[in-house]
ZAVO-932977 format. One record per residue (C-alpha): residue in three letters; y negated, z, x negated. Coordinates in Angstrom, 1 decimal. Layout:
N
(ala (Y Z X))
...
***
This chain:
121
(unk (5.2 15.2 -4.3))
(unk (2.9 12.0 -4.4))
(unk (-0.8 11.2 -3.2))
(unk (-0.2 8.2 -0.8))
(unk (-2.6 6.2 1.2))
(unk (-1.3 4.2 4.2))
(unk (-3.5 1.4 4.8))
(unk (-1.9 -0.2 7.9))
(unk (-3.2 -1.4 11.5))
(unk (0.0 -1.4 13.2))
(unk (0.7 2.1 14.7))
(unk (4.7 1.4 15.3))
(unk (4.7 0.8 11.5))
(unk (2.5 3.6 10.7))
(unk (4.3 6.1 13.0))
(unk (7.4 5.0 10.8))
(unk (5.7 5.2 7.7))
(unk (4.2 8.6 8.7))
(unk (8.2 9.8 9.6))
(unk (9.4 8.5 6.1))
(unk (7.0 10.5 4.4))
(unk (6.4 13.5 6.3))
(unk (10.4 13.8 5.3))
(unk (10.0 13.3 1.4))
(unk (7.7 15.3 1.4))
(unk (4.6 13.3 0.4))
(unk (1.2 14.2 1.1))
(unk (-0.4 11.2 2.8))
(unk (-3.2 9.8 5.2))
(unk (-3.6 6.7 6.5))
(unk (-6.7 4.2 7.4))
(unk (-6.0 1.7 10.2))
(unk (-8.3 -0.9 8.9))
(unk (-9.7 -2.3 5.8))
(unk (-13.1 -1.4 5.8))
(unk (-14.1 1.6 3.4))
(unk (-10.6 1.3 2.0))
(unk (-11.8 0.9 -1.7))
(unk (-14.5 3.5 -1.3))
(unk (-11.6 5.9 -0.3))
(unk (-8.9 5.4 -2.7))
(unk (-12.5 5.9 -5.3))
(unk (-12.8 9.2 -3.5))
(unk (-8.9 10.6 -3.2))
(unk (-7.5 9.1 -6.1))
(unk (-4.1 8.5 -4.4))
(unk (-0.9 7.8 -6.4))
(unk (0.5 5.0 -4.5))
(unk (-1.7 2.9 -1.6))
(unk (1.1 1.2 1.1))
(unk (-1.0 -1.7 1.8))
(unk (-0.9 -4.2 4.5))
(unk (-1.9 -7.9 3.8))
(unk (-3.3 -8.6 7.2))
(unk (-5.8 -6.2 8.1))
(unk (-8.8 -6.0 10.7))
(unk (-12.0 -6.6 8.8))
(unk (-11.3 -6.7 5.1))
(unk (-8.0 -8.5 4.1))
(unk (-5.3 -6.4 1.7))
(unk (-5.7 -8.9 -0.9))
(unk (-9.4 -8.4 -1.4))
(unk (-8.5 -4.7 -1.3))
(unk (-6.4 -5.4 -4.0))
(unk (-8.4 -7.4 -6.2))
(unk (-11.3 -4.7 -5.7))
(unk (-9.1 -1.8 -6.9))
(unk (-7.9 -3.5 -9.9))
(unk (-11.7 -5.2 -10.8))
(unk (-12.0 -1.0 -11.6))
(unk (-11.0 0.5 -14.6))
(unk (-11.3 4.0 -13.2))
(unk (-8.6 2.6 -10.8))
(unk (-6.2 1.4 -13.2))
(unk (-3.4 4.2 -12.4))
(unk (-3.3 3.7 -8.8))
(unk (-0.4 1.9 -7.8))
(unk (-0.6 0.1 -5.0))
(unk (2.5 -1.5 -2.5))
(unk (1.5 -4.4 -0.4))
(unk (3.5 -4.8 2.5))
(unk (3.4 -8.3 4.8))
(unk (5.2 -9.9 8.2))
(unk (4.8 -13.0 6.3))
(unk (6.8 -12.0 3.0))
(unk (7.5 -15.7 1.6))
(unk (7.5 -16.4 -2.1))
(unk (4.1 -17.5 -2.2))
(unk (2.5 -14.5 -0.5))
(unk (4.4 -12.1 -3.0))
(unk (2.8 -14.8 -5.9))
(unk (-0.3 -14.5 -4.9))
(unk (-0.2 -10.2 -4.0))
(unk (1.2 -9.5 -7.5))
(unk (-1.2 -12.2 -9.1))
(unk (-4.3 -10.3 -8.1))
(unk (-2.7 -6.7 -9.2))
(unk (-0.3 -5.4 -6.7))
(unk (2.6 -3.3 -8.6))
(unk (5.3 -4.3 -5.9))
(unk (5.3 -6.1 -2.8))
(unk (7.4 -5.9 0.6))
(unk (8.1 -7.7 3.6))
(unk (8.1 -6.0 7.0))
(unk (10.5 -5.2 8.6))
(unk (11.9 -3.6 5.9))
(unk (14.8 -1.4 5.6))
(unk (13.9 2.4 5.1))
(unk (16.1 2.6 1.8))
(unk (14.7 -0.5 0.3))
(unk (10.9 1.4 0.9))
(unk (12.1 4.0 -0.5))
(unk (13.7 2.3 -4.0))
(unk (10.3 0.3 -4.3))
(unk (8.1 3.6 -4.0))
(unk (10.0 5.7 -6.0))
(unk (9.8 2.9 -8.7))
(unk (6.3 2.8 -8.7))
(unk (5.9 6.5 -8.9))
(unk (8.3 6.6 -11.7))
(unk (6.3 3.7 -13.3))
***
């Protein structure tokens, strides 16, 4: 059972999200902006962060860039996920530290592969 932090504005995609892993059996929480994101994953330590590019406030790249400027961060993986999944968006997610990186809508199996990935890693 993993530590997961939902960090996703959309609430059809959250409710989704909250479904998927309710089922696995993950313990998770979710933030429906960006602001204070960092601070929290500081303060819970989560195994994986599902994190949305476009977020009210504070974007999921600078999220992203903040986690990995800290060392004592360096084991959180972190999933960015994006409505606008094109080759350069990945490029530039996995260029400032993201561990994986999916487009929305995606198919529950293929969320599924990438986390357990990531947990494995």
């Amino acid at each position: 059972m993993a530590e997961i932090l939902v960090i996703e504005d959309e609430d059809n995609i959250a409710v989704a999200l909250d479904f998927l892993l309710t089922r696995d059996g993950h313990r998770h929480a979710r933030m429906a902006t960006g602001k204070g994101a960092v601070a929290r994953i500081r303060d819970t330590h989560p195994d994986l962060v599902l994190l949305d590019v476009m977020l009210p406030d504070v974007s999921g790249y600078q999220i992203v860039q903040d986690v990995r400027a800290d060392p004592a961060l360096k084991d959180v993986r972190v999933l960015m996920m994006t409505a606008r999944g094109s080759v350069v968006e990945r490029r530039k997610g996995l260029a400032l530290g993201a561990d994986g990186f999916i487009a929305k809508p995606f198919e529950l199996n293929e969320l599924r592969a990438e986390m357990a990935r990531l947990l494995d890693a």
